[in-house]
BADODREN-724322 format. One record per residue (C-alpha): x, y, z; residue in three letters. Coordinates in steps of 0.02 Angstrom, whole numbers, padded with zeros to 5 digits, always signed. Example, Ala and Ser with C-alpha at 12.3 -4.5 7.8 and 13.67 -1.06 7.14 Angstrom:
! BADODREN-724322
+00615-00225+00390ALA/+00684-00053+00357SER/
//
This chain:
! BADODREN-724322
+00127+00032-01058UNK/+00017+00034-00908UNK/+00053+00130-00765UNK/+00117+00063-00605UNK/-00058+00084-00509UNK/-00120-00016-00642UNK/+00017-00127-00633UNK/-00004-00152-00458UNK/-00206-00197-00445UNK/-00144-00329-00595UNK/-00017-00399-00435UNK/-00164-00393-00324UNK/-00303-00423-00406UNK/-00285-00637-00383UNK/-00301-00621-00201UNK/-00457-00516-00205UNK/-00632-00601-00178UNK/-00791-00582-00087UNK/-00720-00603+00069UNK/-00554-00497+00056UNK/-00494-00398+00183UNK/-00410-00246+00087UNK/-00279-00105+00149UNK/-00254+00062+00067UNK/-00106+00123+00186UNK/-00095+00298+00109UNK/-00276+00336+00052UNK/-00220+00502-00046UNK/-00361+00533-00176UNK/-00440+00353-00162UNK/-00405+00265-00310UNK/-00317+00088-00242UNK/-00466+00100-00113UNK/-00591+00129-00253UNK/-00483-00015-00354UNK/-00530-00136-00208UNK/-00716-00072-00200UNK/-00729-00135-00375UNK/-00668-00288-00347UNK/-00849-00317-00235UNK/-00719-00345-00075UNK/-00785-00365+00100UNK/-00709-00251+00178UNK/-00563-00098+00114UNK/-00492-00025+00269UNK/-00385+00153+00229UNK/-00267+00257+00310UNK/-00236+00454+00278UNK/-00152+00590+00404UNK/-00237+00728+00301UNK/-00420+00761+00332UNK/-00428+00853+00162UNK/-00363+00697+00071UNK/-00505+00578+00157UNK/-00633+00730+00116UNK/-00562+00744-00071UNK/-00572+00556-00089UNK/-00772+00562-00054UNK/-00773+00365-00036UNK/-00967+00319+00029UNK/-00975+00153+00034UNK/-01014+00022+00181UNK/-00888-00077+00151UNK/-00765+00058+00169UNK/-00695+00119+00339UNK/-00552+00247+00339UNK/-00446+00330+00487UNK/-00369+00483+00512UNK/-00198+00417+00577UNK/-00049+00360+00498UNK/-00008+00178+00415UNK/+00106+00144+00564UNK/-00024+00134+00677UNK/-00149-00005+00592UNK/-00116-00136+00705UNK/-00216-00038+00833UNK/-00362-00044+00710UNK/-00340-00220+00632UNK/-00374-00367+00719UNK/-00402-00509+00574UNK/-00259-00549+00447UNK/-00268-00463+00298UNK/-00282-00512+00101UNK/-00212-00386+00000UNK/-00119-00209+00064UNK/-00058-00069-00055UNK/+00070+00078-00022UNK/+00080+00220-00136UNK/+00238+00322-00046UNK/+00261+00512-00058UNK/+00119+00631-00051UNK/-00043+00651-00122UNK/-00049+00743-00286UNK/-00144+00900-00261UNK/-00113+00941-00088UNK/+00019+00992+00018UNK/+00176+00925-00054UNK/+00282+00969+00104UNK/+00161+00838+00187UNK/+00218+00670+00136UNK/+00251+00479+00182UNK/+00429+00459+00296UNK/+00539+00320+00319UNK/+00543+00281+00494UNK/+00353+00276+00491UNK/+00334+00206+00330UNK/+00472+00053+00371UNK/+00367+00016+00512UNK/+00196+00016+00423UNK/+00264-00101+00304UNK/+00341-00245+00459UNK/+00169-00224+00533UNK/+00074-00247+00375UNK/+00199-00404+00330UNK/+00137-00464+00490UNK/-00052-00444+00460UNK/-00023-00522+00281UNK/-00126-00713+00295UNK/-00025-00847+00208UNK/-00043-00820+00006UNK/-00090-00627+00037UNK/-00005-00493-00071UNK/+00083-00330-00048UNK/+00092-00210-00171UNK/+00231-00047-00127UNK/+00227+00083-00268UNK/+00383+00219-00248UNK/+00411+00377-00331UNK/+00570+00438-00362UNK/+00573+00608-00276UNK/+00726+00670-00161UNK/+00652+00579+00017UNK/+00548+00444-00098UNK/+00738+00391-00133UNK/+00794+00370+00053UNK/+00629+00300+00095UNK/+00631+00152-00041UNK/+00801+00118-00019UNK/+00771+00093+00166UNK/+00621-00026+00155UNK/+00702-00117-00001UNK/+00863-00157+00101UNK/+00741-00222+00239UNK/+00647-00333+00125UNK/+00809-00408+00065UNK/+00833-00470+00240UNK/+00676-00575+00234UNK/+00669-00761+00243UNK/+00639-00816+00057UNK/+00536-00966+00116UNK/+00404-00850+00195UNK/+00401-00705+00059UNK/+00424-00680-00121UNK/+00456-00512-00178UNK/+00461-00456-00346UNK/+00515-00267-00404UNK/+00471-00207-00564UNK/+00553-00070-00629UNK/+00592+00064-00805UNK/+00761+00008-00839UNK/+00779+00176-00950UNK/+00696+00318-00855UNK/+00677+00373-00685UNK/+00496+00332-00641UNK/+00385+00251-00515UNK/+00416+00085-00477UNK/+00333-00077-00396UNK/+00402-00180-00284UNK/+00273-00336-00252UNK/+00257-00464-00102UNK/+00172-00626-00082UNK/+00171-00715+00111UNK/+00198-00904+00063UNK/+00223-00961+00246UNK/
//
């Protein structure tokens, strides 16, 4: 079985094109950014709150831009709608564990990204199942139940017989 990265470029990947706008919300070691890159994108645009993670990631490209703030604050720094968007909640394997995604912030990264979404653009949320990963996805999962199901279908896909990582996938049909 593939993994749930995996699984969640295959949920992206129809949206992606030459002319894609792409988030990575929580750069960590680069791979959903490097995903995008691969995909011959215009533009990937990442977020990170550890300089070690962006320096770790080594991403050189020119169609790359990354910041050193956290996903709750892209709306300063995007200003067009937005293709495709990918959370990977928790921390970033091979750092600092104690430093990791939050709920509050994380909730509100994932309104403003819904917001940024153009109509037929995808969402991609990968959780973890550690102790605040828990809180954090049951939080944003009760807020997506809320949403209109004539502007967003969401999808979750999930081990039925294991605790593992899980995807939880949005499309913005209005």
């Amino acid at each position: 079985m593939r993994s749930f990265v995996d699984l969640s470029h295959d949920f992206l990947k129809p949206v992606l094109h030459y002319q894609a706008i792409c988030v990575d919300a929580t750069l960590g070691n680069g791979l959903d950014s490097r995903f995008f890159l691969s995909q011959k994108v215009k533009k990937v645009i990442a977020f990170e709150v550890q300089q070690e993670a962006i320096d770790k990631s080594n991403i050189q490209d020119t169609h790359f831009e990354v910041h050193l703030m956290g996903h709750e604050h892209m709306d300063e720094v995007i200003h067009q709608e937005v293709d495709a968007m990918i959370f990977n909640f928790g921390y970033c394997p091979g750092l600092d564990e104690s430093i990791h995604t939050n709920v509050n912030t994380s909730l509100e990264a994932v309104k403003k990204g819904l917001a940024l979404l153009k109509k037929k653009g995808r969402m991609a949320l990968v959780f973890y199942p550690h102790d605040q990963g828990q809180q954090e996805a049951q939080e944003i999962e009760s807020y997506l139940m809320s949403l209109n199901s004539n502007q967003y279908m969401i999808l979750k896909t999930k081990l039925m017989n294991r605790k593992s990582p899980y995807l939880v996938g949005i499309e913005k049909i209005r």
